[in-house]
C-alpha positions in Angstrom: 24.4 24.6 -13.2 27.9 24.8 -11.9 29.3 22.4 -9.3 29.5 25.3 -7.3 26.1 26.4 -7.3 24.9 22.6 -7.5 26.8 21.9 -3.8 25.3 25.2 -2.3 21.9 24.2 -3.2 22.1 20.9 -1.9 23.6 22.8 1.4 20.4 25.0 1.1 17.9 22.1 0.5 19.5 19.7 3.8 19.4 23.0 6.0 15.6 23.2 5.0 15.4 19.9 5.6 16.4 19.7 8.8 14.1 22.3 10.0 11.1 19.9 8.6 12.6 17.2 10.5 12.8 19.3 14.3 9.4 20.8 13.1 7.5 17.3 12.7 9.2 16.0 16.1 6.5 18.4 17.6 3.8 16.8 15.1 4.7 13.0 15.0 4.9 11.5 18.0 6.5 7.7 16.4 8.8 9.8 15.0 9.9 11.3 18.2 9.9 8.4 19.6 11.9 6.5 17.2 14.5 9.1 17.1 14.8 9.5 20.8 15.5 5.5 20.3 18.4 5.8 17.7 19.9 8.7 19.8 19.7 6.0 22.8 21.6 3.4 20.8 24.1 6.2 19.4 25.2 6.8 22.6 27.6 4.5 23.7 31.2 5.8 25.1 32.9 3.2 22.8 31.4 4.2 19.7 33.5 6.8 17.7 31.4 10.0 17.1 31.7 9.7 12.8 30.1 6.3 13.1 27.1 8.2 15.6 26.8 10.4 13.1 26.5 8.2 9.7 24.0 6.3 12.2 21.7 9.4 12.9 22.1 10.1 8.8 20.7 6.7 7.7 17.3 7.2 10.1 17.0 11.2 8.9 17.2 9.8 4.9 15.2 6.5 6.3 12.4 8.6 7.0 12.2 10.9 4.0 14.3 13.8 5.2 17.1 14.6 2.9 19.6 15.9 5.3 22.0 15.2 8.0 22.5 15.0 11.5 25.3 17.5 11.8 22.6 19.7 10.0 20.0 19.2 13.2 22.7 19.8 15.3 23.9 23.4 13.8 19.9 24.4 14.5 19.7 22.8 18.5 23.2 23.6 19.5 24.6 26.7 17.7 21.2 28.3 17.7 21.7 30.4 14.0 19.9 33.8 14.7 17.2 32.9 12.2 16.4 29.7 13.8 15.7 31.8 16.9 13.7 34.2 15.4 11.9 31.1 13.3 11.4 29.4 16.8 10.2 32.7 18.5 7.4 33.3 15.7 5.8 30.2 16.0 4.7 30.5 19.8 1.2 30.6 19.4 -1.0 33.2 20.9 -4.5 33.8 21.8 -5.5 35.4 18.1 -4.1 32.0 16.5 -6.0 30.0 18.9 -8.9 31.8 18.2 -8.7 31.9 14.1 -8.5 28.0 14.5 -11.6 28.0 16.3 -13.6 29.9 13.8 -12.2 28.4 11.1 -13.1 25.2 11.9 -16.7 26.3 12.1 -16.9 29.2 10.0 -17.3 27.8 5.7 -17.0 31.4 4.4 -13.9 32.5 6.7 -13.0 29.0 5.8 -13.1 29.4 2.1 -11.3 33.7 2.6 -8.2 31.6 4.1 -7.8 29.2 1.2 -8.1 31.6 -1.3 -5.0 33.8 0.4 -3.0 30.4 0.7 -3.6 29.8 -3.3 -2.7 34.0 -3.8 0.3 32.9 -1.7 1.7 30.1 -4.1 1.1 32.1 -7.2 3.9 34.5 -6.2 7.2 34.0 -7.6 8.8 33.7 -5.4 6.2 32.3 -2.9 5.7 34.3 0.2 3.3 33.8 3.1 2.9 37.3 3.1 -0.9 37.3 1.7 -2.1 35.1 4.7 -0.4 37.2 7.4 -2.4 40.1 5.7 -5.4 38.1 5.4 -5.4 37.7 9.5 -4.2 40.6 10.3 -7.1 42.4 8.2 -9.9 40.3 9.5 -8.8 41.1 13.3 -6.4 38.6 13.8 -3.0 39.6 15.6 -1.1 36.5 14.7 1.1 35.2 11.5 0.4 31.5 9.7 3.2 29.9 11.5 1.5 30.7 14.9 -1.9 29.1 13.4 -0.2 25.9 12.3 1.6 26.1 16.0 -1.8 26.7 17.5 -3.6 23.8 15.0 -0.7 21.3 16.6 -1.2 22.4 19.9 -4.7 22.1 20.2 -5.1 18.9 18.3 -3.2 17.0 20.9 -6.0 17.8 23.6 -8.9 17.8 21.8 -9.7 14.4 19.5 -11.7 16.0 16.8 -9.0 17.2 15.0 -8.4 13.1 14.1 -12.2 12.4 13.1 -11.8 9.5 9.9 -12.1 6.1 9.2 -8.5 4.2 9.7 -9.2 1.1 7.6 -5.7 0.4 7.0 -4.6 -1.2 10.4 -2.7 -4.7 11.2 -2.1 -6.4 15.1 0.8 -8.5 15.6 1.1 -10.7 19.2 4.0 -11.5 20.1 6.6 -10.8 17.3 4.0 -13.2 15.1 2.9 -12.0 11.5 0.9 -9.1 11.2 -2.6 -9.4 10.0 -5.3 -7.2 9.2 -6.3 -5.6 12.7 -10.5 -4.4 13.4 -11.0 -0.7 12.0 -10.6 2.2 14.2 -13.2 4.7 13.5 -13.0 8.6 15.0 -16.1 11.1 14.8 -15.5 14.1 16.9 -15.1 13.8 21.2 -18.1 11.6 21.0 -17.6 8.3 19.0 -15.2 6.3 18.6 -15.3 3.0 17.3 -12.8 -0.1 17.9 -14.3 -3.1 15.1 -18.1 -3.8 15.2 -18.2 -2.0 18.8 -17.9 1.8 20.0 -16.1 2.6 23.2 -17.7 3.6 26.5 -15.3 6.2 28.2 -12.2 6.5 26.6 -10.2 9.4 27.7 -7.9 11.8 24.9 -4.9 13.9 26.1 -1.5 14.7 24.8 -2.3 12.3 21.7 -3.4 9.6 23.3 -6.4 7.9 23.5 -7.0 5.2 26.0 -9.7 3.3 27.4 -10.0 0.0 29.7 -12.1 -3.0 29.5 -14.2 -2.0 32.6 -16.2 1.0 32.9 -17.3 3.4 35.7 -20.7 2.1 34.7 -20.2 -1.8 34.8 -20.6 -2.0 31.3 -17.5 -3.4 29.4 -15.7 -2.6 26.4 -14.4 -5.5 24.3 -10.9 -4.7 24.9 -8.3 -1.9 26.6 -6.6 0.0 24.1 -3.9 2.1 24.3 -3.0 4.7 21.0 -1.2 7.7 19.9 -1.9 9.3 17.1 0.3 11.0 14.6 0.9 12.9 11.3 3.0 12.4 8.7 4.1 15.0 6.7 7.0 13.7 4.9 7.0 10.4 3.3 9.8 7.5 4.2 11.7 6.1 1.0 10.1 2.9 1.1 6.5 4.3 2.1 4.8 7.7 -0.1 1.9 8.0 2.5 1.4 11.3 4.1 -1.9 11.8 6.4 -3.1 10.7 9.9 -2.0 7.3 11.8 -1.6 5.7 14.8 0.7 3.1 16.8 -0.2 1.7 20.1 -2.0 -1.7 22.0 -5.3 -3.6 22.0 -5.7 -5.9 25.3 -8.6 -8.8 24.7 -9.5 -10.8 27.7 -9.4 -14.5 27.8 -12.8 -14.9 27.4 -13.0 -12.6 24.4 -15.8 -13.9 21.4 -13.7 -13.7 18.5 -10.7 -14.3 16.6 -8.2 -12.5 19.4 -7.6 -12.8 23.1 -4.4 -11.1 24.4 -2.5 -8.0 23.9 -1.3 -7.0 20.1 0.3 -4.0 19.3 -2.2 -2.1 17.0 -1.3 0.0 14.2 -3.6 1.9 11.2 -3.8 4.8 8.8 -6.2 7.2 7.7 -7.9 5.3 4.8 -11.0 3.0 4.0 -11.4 -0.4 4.7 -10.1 -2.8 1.9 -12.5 -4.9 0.1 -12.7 -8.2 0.6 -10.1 -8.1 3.5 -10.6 -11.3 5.8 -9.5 -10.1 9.4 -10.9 -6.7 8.9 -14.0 -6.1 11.6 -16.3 -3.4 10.0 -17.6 0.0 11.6 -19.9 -0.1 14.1 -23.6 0.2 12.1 -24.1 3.8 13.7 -21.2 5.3 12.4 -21.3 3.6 9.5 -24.3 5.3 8.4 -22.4 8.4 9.5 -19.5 7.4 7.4 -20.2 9.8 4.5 -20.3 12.9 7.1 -17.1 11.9 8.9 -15.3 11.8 5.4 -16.8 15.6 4.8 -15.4 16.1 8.4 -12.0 14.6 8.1 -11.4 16.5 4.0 -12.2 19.7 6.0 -9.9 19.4 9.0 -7.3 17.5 6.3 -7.3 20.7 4.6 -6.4 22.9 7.3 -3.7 20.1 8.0 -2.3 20.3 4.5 -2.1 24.1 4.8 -0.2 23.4 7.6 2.3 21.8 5.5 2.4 24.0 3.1 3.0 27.0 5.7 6.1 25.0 7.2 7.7 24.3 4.6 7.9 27.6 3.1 8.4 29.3 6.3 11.4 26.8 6.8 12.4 28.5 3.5 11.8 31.8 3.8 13.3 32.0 7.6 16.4 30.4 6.8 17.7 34.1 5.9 19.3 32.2 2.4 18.3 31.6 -0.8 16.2 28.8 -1.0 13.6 29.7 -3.3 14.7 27.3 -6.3 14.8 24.0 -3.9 11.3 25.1 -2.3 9.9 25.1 -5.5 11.4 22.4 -7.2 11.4 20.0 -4.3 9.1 20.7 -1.1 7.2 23.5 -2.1 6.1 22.1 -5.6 4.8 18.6 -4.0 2.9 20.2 -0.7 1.2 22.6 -3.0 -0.1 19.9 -5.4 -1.4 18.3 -2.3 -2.9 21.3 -1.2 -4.7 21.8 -4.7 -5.7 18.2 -4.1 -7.6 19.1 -0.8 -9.0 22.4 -2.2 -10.7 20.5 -5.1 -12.2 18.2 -2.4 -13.5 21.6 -0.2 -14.0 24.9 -2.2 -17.4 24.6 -2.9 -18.5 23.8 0.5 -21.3 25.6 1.7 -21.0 25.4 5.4 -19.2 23.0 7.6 -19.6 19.6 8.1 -18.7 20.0 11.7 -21.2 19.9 14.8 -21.6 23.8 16.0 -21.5 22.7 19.4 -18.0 21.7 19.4 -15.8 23.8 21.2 -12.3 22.8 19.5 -10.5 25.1 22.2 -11.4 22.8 24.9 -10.0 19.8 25.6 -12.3 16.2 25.0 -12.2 15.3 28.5 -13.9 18.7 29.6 -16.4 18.4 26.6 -17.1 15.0 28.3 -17.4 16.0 31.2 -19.6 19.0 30.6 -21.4 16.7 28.8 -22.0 14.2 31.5 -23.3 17.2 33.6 -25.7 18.8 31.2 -27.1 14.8 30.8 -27.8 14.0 34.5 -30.4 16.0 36.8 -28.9 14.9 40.1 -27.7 18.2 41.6 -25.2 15.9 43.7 -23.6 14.3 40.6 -23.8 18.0 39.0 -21.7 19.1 41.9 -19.5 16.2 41.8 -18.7 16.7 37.9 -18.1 20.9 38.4 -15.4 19.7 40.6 -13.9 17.3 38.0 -14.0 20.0 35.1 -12.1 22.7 37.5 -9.9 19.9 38.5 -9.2 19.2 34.7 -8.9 22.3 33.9 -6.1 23.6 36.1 -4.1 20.0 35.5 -4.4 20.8 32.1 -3.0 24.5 32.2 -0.4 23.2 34.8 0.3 20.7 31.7 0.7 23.4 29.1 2.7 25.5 31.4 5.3 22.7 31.8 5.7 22.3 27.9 6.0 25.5 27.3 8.9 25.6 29.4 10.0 22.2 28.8 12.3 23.5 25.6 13.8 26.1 27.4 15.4 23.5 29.6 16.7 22.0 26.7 15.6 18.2 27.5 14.9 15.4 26.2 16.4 14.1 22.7 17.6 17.9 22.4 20.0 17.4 25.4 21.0 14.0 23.9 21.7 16.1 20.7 24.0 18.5 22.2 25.6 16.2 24.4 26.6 14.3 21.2 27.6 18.1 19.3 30.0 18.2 22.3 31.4 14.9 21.4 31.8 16.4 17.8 
């Protein structure tokens, strides 16, 4: 390879690159978070722009992402006409929102969708084009970008889609050293487990789940907890996981039984709880003896989450108008598909799936509790009562989904910061 040729590629491979990096701001809330910080600390009059800019380089290689902030700007501010037609695609519609629902809950449609991803990945060179077909034939009007975009947008209202055992988590009071933190356990809009206790009305929107000590009931929880959950898709250069986490607080009252009282912030992955780990609270029993279906539950969803990442990353390819066919394969393309092979070892020969029919992924948890709660009481005035809560939910909800759907038009945000730093430039 010339030098030539060797500098284009490595052109081709940051611009892909940095259309992973604006693609998992919508998927990885810490990572959102941490970037809106380091644009907050790059923005100081006194700084000069070149040093901003090496700043914003170290966090995008930091994390994994092997390009550079000039290359994030180019996509917000100058707006290339493929990254608006790569933007415009992946609005999701009603078809995608409803070929995530079925899929979910449907083994054999399930098992059709995997089988056009691997017939997509055989091609040389790869092309997405077998999928679109694939919904298009069985009555879907939608493309695989728009059911990833519909997978994301769902899974931030509806808690489900983050079912699994995080045995990997640490608290740390204070600025003291970490230590191993109780187990968070999540199976479906109904349990969720914090240690050796499950929670009594937690609540799950926008990412978050959150619960307080009291209850509407009088009954307490052992703590308040605040958590948002993410997913990594790229690994940082000190850290090779990729999967589900989460990053938030865990409040213990003065009177707690037990090794903590006070607030910690909390932290865990997606992962079983380490042998012989002092400081680590087990599951509670019940969903410990459900432990082997929520692992069948989490491989499923994990699959369509890995598909995910194997649709972005070639669509980032493929949309980019250029030729990036050789660094998809060798680089992005080669590792999400051996992770995807991975999953579909774990998954093809499922018969049905794991998950509860009675789920309705398109709604969000706190209207499945709700509904819930009604269907469980016989009091016609606390039927009443709860009708009033799910409408009430319901339209701050779609007011909610209105707002971010407009929210990038207006250009706020860490994209504004963005652009007011291109204008620096």
């Amino acid at each position: 390879m010339t030098d030539t040729q060797q500098d284009q590629d490595e052109d081709r491979a940051q611009q892909a690159y940095a259309v992973l990096f604006v693609d998992d701001l919508n998927t990885n809330k810490q990572l959102a978070s941490d970037w809106q910080a380091a644009l907050d600390t790059a923005s100081g009059d006194s700084i000069p722009t070149s040093q901003k800019l090496l700043f914003l380089d170290n966090f995008l290689n930091d994390e994994g992402y092997d390009t550079t902030a000039e290359d994030v700007l180019d996509l917000v501010k100058n707006q290339p006409s493929w990254w608006v037609d790569y933007e415009n695609q992946r609005n999701p519609n009603a078809d995608s929102d409803r070929f995530v629902q079925a899929i979910l809950q449907d083994a054999d449609l399930y098992q059709r969708y995997g089988a056009a991803l691997d017939q997509a990945s055989a091609m040389n060179p790869p092309s997405l084009d077998p999928v679109n077909q694939f919904l298009s034939a069985n009555g879907y009007n939608c493309n695989a970008d728009q059911v990833t975009a519909s997978f994301n947008k769902m899974r931030d209202k509806n808690l489900n889609y983050w079912t699994g055992m995080y045995g990997l988590t640490t608290v740390e009071q204070g600025g003291g050293t970490p230590q191993p933190g109780p187990a968070l356990v999540v199976y479906g809009d109904t349990h969720v487990g914090v240690g050796s206790s499950q929670l009594l009305e937690f609540t799950y929107a926008d990412g978050v789940l959150s619960w307080d000590i009291q209850t509407s009931t009088g009954l307490p929880n052992p703590c308040s907890g605040k958590i948002t959950f993410s997913q990594i898709s790229q690994p940082l250069t000190t850290d090779a996981f990729v999967g589900n986490e989460f990053n938030g607080t865990l409040t213990y009252p003065p009177t707690a039984v037990g090794q903590w009282k006070g607030t910690y912030s909390y932290s865990g992955k997606i992962g079983p709880i380490p042998p012989n780990s002092p400081g680590h609270i087990n599951a509670p029993s019940d969903l410990a003896r459900k432990s082997g279906t929520i692992d069948q539950v989490f491989k499923y969803i994990n699959y369509v989450v890995i598909s995910g990442f194997f649709i972005q990353t070639l669509a980032a390819g493929v949309s980019a108008g250029v030729d990036l066919v050789k660094w998809v394969q060798r680089k992005a393309f080669g590792d999400k598909k051996t992770k995807l092979d991975e999953s579909r070892g774990e998954v093809k020969d499922v018969k049905e799936s794991p998950i509860e029919s009675g789920n309705n992924f398109s709604e969000s948890t706190t209207i499945e509790q709700l509904k819930a709660q009604k269907e469980g009481t016989p009091d016609p005035e606390k039927q009443k009562e709860l009708d009033e809560q799910i409408k009430e939910t319901e339209t701050k909800e779609a007011a909610e989904e209105e707002a971010e759907a407009e929210a990038p038009k207006e250009g706020g945000g860490w994209k504004r910061d963005l652009e007011d730093l291109a204008e620096d430039a």
